[in-house]
N, C-alpha and C positions, 0 to 999 in steps of 0.2 A: 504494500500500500504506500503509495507516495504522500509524501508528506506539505501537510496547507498551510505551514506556516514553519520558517527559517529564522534562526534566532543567532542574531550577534551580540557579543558584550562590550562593551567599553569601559573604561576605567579612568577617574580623573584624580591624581594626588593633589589637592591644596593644601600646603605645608609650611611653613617655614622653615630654613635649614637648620639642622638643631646637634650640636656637637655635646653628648654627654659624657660623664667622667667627672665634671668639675664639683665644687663645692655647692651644694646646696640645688644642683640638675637630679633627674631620675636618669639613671646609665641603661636608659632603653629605649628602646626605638624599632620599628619593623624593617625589616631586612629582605633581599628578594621580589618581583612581582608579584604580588596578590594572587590565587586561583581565581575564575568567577565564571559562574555555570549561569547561563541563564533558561531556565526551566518553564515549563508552559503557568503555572500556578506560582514560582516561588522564585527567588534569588540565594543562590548559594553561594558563599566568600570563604575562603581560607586563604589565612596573611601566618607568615611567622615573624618573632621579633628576635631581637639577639640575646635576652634572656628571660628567664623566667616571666610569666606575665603576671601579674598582682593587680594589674587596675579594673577597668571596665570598659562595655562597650555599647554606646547609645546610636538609637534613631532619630535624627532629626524629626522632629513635629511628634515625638512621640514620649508619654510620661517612662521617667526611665522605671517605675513599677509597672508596667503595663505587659506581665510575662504572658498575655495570649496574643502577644503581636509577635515578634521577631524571637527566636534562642540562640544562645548562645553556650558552646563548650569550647574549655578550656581545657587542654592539657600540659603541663608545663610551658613550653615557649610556642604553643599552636593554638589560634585563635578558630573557630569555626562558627558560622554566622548564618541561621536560616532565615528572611527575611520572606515571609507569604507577601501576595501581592493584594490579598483581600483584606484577610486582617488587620493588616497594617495601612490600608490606605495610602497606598504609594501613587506618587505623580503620574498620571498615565496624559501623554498627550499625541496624537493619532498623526499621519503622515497619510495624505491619500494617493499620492502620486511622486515616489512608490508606496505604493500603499503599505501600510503597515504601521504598529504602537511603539512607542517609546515609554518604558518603564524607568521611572528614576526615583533611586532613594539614596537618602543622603548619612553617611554612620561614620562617628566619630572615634576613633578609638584613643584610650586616657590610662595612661600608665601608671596615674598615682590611685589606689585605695577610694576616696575622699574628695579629691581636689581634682580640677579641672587645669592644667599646669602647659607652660607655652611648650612644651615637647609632643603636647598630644598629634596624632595626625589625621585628617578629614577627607574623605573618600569619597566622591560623587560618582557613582556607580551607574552608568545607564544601560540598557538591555534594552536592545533596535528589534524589535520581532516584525520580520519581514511576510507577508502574504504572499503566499505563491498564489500564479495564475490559474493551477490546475487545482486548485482548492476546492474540496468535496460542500456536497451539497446538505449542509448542517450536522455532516457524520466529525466525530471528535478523532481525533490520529494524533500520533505519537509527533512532539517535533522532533525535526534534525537537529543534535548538537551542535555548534559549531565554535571552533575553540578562538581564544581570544587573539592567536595572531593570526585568526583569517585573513586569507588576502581577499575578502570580501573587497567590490569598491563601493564602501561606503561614504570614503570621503570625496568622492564624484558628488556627491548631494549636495546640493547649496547647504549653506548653512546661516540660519535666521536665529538671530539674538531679542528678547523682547526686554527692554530694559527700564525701570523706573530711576532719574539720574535727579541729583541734588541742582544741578546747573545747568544752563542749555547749552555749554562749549560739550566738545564731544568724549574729553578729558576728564566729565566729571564723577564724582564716584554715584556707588550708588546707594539710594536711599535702603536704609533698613530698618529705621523709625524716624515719624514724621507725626505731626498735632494737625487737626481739623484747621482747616483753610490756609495750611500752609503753599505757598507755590514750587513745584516740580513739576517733570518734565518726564512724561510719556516718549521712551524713542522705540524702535524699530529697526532695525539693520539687516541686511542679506549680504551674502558674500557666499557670490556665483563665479569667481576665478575661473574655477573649472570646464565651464558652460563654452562653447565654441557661438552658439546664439546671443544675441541680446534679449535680456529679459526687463522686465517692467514689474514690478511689486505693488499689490493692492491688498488693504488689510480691510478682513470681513470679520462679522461674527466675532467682535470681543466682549468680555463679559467680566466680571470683578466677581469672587469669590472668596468666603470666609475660611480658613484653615479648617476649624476642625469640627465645624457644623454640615460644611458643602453647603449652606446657604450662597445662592449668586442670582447677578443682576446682571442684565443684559445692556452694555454700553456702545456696541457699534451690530448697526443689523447686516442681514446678509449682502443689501446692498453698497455697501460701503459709507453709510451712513450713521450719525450720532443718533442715538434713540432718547437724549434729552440733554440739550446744548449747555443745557445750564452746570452737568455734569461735569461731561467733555465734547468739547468742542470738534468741529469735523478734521480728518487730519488734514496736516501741509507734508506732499513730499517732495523728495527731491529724487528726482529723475537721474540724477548723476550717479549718486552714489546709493543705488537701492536701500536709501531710508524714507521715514517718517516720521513723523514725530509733531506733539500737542503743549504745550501748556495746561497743565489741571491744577483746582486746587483740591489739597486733599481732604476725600470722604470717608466715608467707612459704614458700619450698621453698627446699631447702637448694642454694648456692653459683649463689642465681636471683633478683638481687637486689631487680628492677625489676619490680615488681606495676603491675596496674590492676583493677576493678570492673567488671563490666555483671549488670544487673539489667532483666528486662522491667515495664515500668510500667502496671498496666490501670487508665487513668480508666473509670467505670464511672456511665452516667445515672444517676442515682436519681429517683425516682417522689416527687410531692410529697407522696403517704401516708408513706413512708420516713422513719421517725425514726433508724435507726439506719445505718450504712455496710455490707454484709457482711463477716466478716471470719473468716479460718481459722481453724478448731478446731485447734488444734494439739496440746492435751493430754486428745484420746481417741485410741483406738485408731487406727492408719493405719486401718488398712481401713472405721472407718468414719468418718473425716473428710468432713466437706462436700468435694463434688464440685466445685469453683471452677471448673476448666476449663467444665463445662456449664453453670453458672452465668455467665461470662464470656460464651458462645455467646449465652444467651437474650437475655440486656441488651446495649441500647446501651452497648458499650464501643469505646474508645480505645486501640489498642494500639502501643506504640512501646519504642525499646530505650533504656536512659541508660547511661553509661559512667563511671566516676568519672575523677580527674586519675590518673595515674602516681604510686608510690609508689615510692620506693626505701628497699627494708629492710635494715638496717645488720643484721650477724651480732652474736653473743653475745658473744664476744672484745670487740666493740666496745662491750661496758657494764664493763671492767675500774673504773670510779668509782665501780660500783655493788659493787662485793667488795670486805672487809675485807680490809685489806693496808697493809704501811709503803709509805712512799716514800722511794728514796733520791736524793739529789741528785750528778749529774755537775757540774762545772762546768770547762769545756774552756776557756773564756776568759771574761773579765769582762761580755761581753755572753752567753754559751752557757750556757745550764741545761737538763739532762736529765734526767726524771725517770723512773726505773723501778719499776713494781709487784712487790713481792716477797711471799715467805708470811708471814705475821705467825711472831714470835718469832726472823725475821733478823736478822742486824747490821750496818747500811750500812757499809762504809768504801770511801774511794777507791782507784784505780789503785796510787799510790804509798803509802798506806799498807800494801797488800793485801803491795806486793812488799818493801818492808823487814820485814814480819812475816814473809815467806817466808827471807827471808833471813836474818832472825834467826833463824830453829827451824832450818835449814839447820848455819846456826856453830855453835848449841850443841851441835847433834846430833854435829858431828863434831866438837868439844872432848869432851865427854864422852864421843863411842868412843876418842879419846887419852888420856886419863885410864884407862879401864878397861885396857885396849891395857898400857900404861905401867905397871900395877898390877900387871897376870897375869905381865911381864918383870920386875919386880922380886922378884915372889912366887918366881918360877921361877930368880931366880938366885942368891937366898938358900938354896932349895933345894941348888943344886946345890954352892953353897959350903958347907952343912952337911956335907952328905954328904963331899963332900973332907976333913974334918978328920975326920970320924970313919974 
């Protein structure tokens, strides 16, 4: 029985270079390429390090108690990591043309016990499962392994980046927390080196989604249009350089904190007559806006999904620097300052001066109900002695 679906792995080390041995470093570190299986249901990892392994090993977006997601065995210096693709809610974002899913999960491995220390190393794992053409008609079959230095040509595929950036130069980093109405910067990028044709980039069908609910909104439609401007705005591309890119400011759903992006990306042949890219009408009427989906259909196009990095959006409470307001100063000890936002037209005072002013409206108040007290007994007893003599 031939098989409906071909699976490649990929493997990304994000690291920094890290020399152990010294004073106060963990003397470990993983050693050799990674194994990495990528299996119809699951991801398999074996890494060795150069000694004994004592720490731990986490899934990004996932609680590190969370033992019906991912396991892990350990035998002395051999790490082994099964990572389901259900359980865990792994990244999955789809390629239509070549058709096929991209699985991506991201695992951290931490050499110390306890602590989270700059020696650890961070492993972006993707697993390219390719659709065969001769793919059976709902019957399940076994995939073809294929080992990670296939000479698959994978990297013939364009390669589309969806990025959330702090700045609009193209240098800038990227956002990883960001507060309500702050301004960044939607981009998009392709890079078709490889392509012998000219292609054209148009971004459909983007949508904003919450980490760990799958709660999402639908922010650009299949036509290439915003589906509420107020959101984000339609894109601007550039035809030179197969990007895109918006200004937005940032949203989120409420007590949801932890955002991501997926946007479908269609490279699109262009014809050497083509002086121009096509591109959505977005400011006529819906109904009679260019047809893009049919338009995608007739031209050689490229279809695949991008996802942006994770975002986490700080609530509105958390811009108190951005509201007028005094500050008042605690100061609990010579090293302790606490600072509280109050309404404008307060008046700070400390603990202790709060409570000798309590105290003093306290004593007068009851000095002067003894005085009054004292006045109305002497009024009333002069009374009484008037009257006696008369």
């Amino acid at each position: 029985m031939r098989s409906s679906f071909l699976y490649l792995c990929l493997i990304v080390l994000v690291t920094v270079n890290y020399a152990g041995g010294k004073d106060g470093e963990i003397n470990n570190t993983i050693k050799e390429t990674p194994f990495i299986s990528c299996a119809q249901d699951a991801i398999y990892v074996r890494l060795k390090s150069t000694s004994k392994f004592e720490g731990n090993v986490y899934l990004k977006g996932q609680p590190t108690e969370n033992t019906t997601c991912y396991q892990v065995l350990t035998t002395t210096n051999q790490i082994e990591v099964l990572i389901p693709h259900l359980e865990c809610n792994v990244q999955r974002t789809r390629s239509l043309n070549p058709a096929g899913l991209f699985i991506v999960a991201i695992m951290i491995i931490s050499f110390h016990e306890e602590f989270v220390t700059e020696g650890d190393k961070v492993f972006e794992i993707k697993c390219f499962h390719i659709q065969s053409s001769s793919a059976g008609r709902g019957r399940t079959t076994v995939p073809e392994e294929l080992s990670i230095l296939s000479s698959q040509p994978i990297h013939s595929m364009p390669i589309c980046r969806y990025s959330v950036l702090r700045d609009a130069n193209n240098n800038s980093s990227l956002v990883r927390f960001a507060t309500i109405g702050e301004r960044v910067y939607h981009d998009w990028t392709c890079d078709a080196s490889g392509f012998s044709s000219k292609l054209c980039l148009l971004v459909t069908n983007c949508f904003v989604a919450e980490q760990l609910t799958g709660k999402r909104q639908d922010l650009i439609g299949d036509d290439g249009c915003s589906k509420d401007t107020a959101i984000m705005n339609n894109l601007i591309y550039d035809d030179q350089l197969l990007a895109a890119r918006q200004a937005v400011n940032v949203f989120g759903f409420a007590d949801r904190p932890q955002l991501y992006f997926q946007c479908q990306l269609n490279l699109i042949e262009r014809a050497d007559n083509d002086t121009s890219c096509p591109r959505p009408d977005c400011a006529a009427n819906p109904r009679l806006r260019r047809d893009i989906q049919t338009l995608l259909r007739e031209r050689g196009t490229h279809v695949l999904d991008a996802a942006s990095q994770r975002v986490n959006v700080l609530d509105l409470e958390d811009r108190l620097s951005d509201l007028p307001r005094h500050v008042c100063h605690d100061y609990v000890n010579p090293l302790t300052r606490v600072e509280r936002a109050v309404p404008p037209g307060s008046v700070c005072v400390s603990k202790a001066s709060f409570g000798i002013v309590i105290t003093s409206t306290i004593l007068v108040a009851v000095c002067t109900l003894a005085v009054v007290v004292g006045n109305v007994c002497r009024r009333t007893s002069l009374v009484a002695q008037h009257m006696d003599i008369e």
